[in-house]
C-alpha positions as CSV (number, residue, x, y, z in Angstrom):
1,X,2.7,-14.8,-17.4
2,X,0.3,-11.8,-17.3
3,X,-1.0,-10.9,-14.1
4,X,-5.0,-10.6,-14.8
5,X,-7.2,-7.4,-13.5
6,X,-9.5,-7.7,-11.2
7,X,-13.6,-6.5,-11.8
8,X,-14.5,-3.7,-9.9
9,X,-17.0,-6.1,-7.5
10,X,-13.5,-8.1,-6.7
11,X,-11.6,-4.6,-5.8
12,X,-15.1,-3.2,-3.6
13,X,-15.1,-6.8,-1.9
14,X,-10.8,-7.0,-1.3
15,X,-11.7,-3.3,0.1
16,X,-14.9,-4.3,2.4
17,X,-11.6,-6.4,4.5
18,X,-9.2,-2.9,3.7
19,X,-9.5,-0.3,6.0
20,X,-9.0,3.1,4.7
21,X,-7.3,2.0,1.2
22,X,-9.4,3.0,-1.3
23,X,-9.8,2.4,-5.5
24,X,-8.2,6.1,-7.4
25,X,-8.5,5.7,-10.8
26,X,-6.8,1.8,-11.6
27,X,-4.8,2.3,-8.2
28,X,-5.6,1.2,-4.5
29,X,-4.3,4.1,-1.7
30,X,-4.2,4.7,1.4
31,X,-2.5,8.0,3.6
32,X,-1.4,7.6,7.2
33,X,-0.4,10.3,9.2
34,X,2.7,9.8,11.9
35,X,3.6,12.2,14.9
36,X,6.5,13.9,12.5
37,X,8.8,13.1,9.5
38,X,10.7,10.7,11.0
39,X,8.1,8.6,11.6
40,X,7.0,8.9,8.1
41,X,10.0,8.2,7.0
42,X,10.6,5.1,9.0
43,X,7.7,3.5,8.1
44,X,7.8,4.6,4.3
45,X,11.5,2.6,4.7
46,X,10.0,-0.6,6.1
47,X,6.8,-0.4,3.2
48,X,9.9,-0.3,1.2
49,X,11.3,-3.5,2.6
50,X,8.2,-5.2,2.1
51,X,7.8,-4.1,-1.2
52,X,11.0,-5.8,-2.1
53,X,10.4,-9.1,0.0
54,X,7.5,-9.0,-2.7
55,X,8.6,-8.1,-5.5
56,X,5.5,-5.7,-5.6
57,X,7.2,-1.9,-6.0
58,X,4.2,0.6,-4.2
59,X,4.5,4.4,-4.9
60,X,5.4,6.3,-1.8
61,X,4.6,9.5,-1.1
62,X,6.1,11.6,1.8
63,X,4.5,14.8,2.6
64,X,6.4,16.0,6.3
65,X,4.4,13.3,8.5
66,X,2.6,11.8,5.7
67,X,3.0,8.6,3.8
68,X,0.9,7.8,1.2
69,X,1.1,4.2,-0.2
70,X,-0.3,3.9,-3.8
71,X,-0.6,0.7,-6.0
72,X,-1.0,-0.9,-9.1
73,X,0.4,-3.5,-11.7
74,X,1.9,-2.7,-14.6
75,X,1.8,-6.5,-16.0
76,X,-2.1,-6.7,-15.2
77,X,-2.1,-3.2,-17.7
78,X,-1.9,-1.0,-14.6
79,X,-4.8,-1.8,-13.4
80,X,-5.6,-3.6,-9.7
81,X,-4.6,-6.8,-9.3
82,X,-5.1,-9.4,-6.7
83,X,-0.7,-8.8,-6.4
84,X,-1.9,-5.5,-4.9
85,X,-4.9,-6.1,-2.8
86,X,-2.4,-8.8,-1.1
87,X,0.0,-6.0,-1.3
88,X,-2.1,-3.5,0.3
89,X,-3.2,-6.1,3.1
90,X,0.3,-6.4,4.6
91,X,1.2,-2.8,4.2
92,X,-2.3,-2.2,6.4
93,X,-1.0,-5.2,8.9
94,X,2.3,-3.8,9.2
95,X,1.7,-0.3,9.3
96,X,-0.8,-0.9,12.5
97,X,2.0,-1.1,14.2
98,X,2.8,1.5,16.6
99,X,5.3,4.4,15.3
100,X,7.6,3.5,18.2
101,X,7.9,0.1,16.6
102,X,10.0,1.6,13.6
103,X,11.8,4.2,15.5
104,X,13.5,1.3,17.7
């Protein structure tokens, strides 16, 4: 089954309850920056995790202490879908977890 787009007013409402993601193009991102690349890289490894628990693959970017977490879905004709405003909801949840967190 096709995963449907959603209208622009769905994606500006899902964002009103996403802090800092934000519509590029037919994409949702969001950059966080991390004390150093270890950091960036721990928490671009547990995205990753999630991403696979959900079978929802994000684009990650790592720029030195940057991650940059980019989504869309290719059966909704890469475009946003509600599969990526969840998506973007537990990367938010998860990443607000302090850096220490993923370097224990």
């Amino acid at each position: 089954m096709k995963d449907l787009p959603l209208t622009e007013a769905e994606i500006e409402l899902a964002l009103s309850e996403l802090p800092g993601w934000s519509h590029i193009g037919d994409r949702l991102e969001q950059t966080w920056t991390f004390d150093g690349h270890l950091q960036a890289l721990a928490a671009a490894t547990a995205v990753g995790f999630l991403n696979e628990q959900r079978d929802h693959h994000a684009d990650l970017t790592i720029n030195y202490n940057r991650l940059r977490v980019s989504t869309t879905t290719h059966s909704a004709g890469n475009k946003v879908s509600a599969k990526d405003t969840d998506l973007a909801r537990a990367v938010g949840d998860l990443l607000a977890l302090s850096v220490a967190d993923f370097l224990e």
